[in-house]
C-alpha positions as a Markdown table, in Angstrom:
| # | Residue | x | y | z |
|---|---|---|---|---|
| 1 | Unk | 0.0 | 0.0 | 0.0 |
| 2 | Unk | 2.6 | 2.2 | 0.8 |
| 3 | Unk | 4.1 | 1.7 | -3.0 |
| 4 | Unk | 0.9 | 2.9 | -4.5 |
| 5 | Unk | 0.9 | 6.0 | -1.9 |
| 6 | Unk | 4.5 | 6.8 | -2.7 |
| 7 | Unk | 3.7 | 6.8 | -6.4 |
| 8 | Unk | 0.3 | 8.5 | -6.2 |
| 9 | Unk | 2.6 | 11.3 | -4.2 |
| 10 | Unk | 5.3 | 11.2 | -6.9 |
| 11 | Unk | 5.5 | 15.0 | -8.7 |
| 12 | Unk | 8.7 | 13.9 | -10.6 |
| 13 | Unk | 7.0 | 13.2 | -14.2 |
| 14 | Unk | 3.8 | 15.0 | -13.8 |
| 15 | Unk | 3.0 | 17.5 | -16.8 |
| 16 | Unk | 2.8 | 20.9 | -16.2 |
| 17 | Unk | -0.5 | 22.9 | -17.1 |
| 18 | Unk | 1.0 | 25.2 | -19.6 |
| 19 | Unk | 2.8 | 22.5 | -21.3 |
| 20 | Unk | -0.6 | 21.1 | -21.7 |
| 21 | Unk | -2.1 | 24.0 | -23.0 |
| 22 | Unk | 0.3 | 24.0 | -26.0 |
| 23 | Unk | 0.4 | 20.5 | -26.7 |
| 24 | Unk | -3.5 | 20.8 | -26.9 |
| 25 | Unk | -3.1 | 24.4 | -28.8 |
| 26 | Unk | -1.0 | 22.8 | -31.6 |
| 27 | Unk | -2.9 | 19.9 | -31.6 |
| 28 | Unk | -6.3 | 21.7 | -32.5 |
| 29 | Unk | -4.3 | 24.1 | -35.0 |
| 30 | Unk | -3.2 | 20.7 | -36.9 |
| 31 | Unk | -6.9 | 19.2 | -36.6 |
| 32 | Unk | -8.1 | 22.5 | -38.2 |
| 33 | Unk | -5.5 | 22.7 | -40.8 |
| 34 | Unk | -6.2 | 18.7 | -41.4 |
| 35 | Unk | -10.2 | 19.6 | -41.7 |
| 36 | Unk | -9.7 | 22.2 | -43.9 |
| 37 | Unk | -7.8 | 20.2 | -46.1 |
| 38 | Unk | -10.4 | 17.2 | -46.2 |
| 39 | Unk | -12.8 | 19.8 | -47.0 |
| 40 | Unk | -11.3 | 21.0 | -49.9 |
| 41 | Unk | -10.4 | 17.7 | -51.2 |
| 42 | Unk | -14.2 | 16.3 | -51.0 |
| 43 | Unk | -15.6 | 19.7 | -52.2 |
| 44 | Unk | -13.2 | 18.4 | -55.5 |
| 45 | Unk | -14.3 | 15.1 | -55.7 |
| 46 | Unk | -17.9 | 16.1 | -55.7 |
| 47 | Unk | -17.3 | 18.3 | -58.4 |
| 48 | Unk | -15.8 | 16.0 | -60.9 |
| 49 | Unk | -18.5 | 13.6 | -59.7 |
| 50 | Unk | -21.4 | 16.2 | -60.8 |
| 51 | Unk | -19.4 | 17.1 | -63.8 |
| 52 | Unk | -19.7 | 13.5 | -65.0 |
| 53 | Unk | -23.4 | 13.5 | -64.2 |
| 54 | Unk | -23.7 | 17.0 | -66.2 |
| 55 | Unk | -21.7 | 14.9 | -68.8 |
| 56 | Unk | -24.1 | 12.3 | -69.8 |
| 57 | Unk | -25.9 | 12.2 | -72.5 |
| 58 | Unk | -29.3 | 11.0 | -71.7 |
| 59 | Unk | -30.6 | 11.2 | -75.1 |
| 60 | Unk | -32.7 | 8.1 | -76.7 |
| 61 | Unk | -34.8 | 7.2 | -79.4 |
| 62 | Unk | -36.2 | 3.8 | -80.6 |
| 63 | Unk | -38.7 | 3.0 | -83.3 |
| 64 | Unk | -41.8 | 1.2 | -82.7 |
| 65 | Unk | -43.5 | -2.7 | -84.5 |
| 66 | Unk | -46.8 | -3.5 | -85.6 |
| 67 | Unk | -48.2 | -6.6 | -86.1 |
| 68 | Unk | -50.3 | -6.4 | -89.4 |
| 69 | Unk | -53.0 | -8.7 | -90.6 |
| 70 | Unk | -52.4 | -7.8 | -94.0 |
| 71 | Unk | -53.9 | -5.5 | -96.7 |
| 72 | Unk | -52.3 | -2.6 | -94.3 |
| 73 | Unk | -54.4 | -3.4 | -91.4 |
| 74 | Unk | -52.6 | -4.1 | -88.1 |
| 75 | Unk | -53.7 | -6.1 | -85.5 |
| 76 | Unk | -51.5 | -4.6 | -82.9 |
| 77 | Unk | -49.0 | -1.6 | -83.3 |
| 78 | Unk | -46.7 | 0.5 | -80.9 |
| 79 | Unk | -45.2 | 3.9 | -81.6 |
| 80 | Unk | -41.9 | 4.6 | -80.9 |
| 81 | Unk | -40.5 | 7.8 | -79.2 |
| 82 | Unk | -37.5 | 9.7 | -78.7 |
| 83 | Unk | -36.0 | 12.1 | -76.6 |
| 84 | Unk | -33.0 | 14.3 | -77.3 |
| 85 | Unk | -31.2 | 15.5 | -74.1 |
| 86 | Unk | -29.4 | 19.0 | -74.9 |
| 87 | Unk | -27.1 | 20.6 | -72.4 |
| 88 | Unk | -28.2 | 22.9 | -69.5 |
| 89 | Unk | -26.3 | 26.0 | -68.6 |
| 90 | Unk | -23.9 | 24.0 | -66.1 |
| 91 | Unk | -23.4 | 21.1 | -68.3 |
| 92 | Unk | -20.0 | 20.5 | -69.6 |
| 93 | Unk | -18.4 | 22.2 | -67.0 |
| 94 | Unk | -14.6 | 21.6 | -67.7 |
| 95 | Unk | -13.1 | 24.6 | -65.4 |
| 96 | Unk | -15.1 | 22.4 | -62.6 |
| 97 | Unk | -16.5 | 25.2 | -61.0 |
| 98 | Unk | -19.2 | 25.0 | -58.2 |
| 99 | Unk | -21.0 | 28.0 | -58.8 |
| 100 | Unk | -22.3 | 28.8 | -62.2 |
| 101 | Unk | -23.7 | 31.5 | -63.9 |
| 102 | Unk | -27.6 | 31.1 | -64.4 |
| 103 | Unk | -29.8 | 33.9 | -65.9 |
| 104 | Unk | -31.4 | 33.8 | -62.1 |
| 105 | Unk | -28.4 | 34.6 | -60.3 |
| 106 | Unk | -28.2 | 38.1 | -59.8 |
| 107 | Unk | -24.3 | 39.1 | -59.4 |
| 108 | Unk | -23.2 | 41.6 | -57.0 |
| 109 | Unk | -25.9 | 43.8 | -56.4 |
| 110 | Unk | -28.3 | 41.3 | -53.9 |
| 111 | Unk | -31.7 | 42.9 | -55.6 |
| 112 | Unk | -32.8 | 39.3 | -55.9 |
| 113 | Unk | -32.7 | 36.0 | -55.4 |
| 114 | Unk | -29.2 | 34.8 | -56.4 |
| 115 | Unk | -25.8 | 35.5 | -54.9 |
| 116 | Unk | -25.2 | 38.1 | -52.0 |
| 117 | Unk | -23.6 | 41.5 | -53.0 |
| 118 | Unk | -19.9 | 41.7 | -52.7 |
């Protein structure tokens, strides 16, 4: 018992309070710096991932079949259809930004809805 006591009691490798304040100061400064840099590398990833979805063409088209009885009546017939996908405003985006330029942002002034003056 008297072990424990003499090593509860022992000052000799205690840490002092203001070297605990600047361990702890740099380590949040590196957490923040490390946060900040995670940020920035998924705020990249995401844009390259909606570039690709701005990217793809969704366009289609396919023709339709009849069956006919003859003498150009059909028993049964389908119609085809088609759809041509043609790109928005922030489609292609190649400089990969994240905030484009639509006709409904207002820039600079913030006499709208859109982005907030400068």
């Amino acid at each position: 018992m008297s072990v424990l006591k003499t090593l509860w009691n022992d000052e000799s490798g205690v840490i002092l309070s203001a070297e605990l304040v600047l361990v702890c100061t740099i380590l949040v400064l590196g957490l923040l710096v490390g946060m900040v840099e995670l940020q920035c590398a998924i705020v990249g990833e995401l844009s390259d991932l909606s570039s690709a979805f701005g990217n793809l063409n969704q366009s289609y088209n396919h023709s339709g079949f009849g069956s006919s009885k003859g003498a150009n009546q059909f028993s049964a017939r389908t119609y085809g259809a088609a759809y041509t996908d043609r790109a928005d405003t922030c489609d292609c985006d190649a400089n990969l930004t994240i905030i484009c330029n639509d006709p409904g942002e207002k820039s600079g002034n913030g006499d709208g809805p859109g982005l907030p003056p400068i």
